[in-house]
N, C-alpha and C positions, 0 to 999 in steps of 0.2 A: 504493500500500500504506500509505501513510502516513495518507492520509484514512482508509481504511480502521480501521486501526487507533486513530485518534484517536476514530474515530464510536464504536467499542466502548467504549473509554476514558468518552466521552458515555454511553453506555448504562448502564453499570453503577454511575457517578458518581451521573446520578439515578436510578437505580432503588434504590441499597441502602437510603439514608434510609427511601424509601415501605418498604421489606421490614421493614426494623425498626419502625418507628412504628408498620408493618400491625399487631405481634405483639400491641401492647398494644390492640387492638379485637379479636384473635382470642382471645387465652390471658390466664386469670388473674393477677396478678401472685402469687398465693401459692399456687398449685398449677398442671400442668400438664392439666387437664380443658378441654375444645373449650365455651365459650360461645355457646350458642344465639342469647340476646340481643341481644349483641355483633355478631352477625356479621349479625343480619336484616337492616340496613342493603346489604349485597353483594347479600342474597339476594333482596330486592326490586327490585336491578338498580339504584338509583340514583347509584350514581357517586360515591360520596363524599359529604361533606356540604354542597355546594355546587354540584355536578353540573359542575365545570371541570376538565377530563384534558389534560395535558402526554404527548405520545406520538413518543417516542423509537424510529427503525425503522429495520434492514434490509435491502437492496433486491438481489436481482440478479436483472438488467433483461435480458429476450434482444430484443434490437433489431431490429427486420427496417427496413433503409434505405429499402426500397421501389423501384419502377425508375428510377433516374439516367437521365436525358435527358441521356445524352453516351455516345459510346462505345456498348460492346454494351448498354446498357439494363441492367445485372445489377441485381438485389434479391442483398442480403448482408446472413443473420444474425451478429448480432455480440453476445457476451455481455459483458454490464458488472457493476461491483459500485458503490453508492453507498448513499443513507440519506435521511433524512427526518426534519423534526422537523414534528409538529402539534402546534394547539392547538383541542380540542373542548369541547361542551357538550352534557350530554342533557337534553332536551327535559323528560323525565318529572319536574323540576325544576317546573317549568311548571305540568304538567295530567298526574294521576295515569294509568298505563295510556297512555303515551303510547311506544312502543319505537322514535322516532327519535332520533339523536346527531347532529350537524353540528361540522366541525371547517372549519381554513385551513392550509391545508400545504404549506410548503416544501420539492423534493425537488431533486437533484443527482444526476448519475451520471458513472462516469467515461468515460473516451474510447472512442467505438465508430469501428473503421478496417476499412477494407473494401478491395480491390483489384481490378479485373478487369482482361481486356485485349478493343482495340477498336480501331474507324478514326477517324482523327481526321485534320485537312486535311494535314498530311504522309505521309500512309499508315497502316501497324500502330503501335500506341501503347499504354502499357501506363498503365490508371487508378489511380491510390491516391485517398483521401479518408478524411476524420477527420472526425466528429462528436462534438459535448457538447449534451445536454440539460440544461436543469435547467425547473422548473416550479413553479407558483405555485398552487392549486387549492382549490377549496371542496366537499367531500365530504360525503355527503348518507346516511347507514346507518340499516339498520333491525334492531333486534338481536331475532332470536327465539327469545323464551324458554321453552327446555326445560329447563332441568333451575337447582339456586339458583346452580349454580358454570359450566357449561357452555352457552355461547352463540352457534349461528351467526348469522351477521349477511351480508344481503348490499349491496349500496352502489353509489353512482355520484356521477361526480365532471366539475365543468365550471371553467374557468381559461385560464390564460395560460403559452406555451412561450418558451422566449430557445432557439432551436437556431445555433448557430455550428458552419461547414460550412466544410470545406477542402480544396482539390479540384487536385491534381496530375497534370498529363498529361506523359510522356517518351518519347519515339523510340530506336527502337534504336540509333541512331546519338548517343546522349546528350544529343539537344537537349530541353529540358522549359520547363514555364510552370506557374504556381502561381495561385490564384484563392483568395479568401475570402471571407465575410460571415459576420455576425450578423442572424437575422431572427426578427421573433414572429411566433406562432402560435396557435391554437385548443387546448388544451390539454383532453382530457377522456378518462373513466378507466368500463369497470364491471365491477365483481367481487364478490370473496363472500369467507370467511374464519370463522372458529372463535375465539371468546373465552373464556379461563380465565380466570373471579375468582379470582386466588391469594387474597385477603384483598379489604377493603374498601378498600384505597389502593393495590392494585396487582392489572392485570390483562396476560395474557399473548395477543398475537395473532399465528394465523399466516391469511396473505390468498392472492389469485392476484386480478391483474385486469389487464383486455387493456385496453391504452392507446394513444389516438394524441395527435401532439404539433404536424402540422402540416409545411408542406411546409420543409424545408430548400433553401436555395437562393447561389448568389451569380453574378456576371458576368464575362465577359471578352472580349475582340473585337467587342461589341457582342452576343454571345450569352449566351445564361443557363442555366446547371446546377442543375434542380431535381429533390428526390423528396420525397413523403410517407412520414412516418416513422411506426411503431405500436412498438408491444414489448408483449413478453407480463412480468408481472412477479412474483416472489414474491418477499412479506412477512413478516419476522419483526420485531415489537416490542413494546411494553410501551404500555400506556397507567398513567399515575400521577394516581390520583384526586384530589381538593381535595375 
């Protein structure tokens, strides 16, 4: 909860500047009439005046673990909450009539725990495991434009996963063993999403995109406990234009 709360803390830190600064490219200073001029900048979609966006996000991730190779095999959905910071650039910067953006983005989520029960070499045994994602990624969108404020965009994304897997077996009889690792993985993401120009220095996104991150795995008695992880994920954040 703490992270949590800290990322929103993040969010609103930068976004208020962009929200105030936006006012003075949207409204008059000596009257309150909506500036046409002003504002064709958003309206033409280019991102500010330099086409570099800081994008503040977030996240809650429903995890699907996939089937553990231990025990009954279970797959467990598990919901998490985390955030994201990117940093993008649009294209149309470049070559006019151009509606792709590319960004690099660091994401984090919290602890996904899953439990089953199963046989393991002492008989019935009951499984726990914890997982943490976080991800490194390069996202690739394409923003179509309908309307000067109103934009959907949809996207795909390819990188690198750190999954750190932790994997507890115990007998009825209270005897248990513990196992861990950290392993990377193939990290890649596609979805789609709705963009509000609030102003020409700050815009408003809500995403969904299905992600996988790579097998989780770690060792013990010369055996290995692996699964393939995916999550389905919805996005709330800001992009703040330059």
């Amino acid at each position: 909860m703490i992270r949590i709360f800290g990322f929103f803390v993040m969010v609103v830190a930068l976004a208020w500047p962009g929200l105030v600064l936006g006012q003075e490219y949207v409204f008059g200073k000596d009257n309150d009439t909506w500036r046409q001029d002003a504002h064709s900048g958003a309206s033409a979609g280019n991102g500010g005046k330099i086409g570099v966006y800081l994008a503040p996000r977030f996240m809650d991730s429903l995890i699907n673990t996939g089937e553990i190779s231990s025990g009954a095999r279970a797959g467990k959905y598990c919901n998490t909450f985390g955030g994201a910071l990117a940093v993008g650039y649009y294209f149309n910067q470049m070559a006019a009539n151009v509606p792709l953006r590319m960004e690099l983005e660091y994401a984090f989520r919290s602890d996904a725990r899953a439990s089953w029960n199963g046989s393991g070499s002492t008989g019935t045994q009951k499984f726990e495991a914890l997982f943490n994602v976080q991800t490194l990624q390069a996202n690739l969108y394409w923003d179509i434009d309908i309307s000067a404020s109103v934009k959907p965009f949809v996207g795909i994304g390819l990188g690198a996963s750190s999954l750190y897997a932790s994997y507890k077996a115990r007998d009825y009889e209270g005897n248990s063993h513990s196992y861990d690792d950290t392993t990377m993985g193939l990290a890649w993401n596609i979805g789609a999403g709705l963009g509000y120009e609030i102003n020409e220095t700050v815009t408003a996104d809500l995403a969904y995109r299905f992600a996988g991150f790579g097998h989780a795995e770690a060792q013990t008695g010369g055996s290995t406990t692996r699964n393939y992880m995916t999550a389905h994920e919805f996005i709330l954040g800001l992009r703040l234009n330059f």
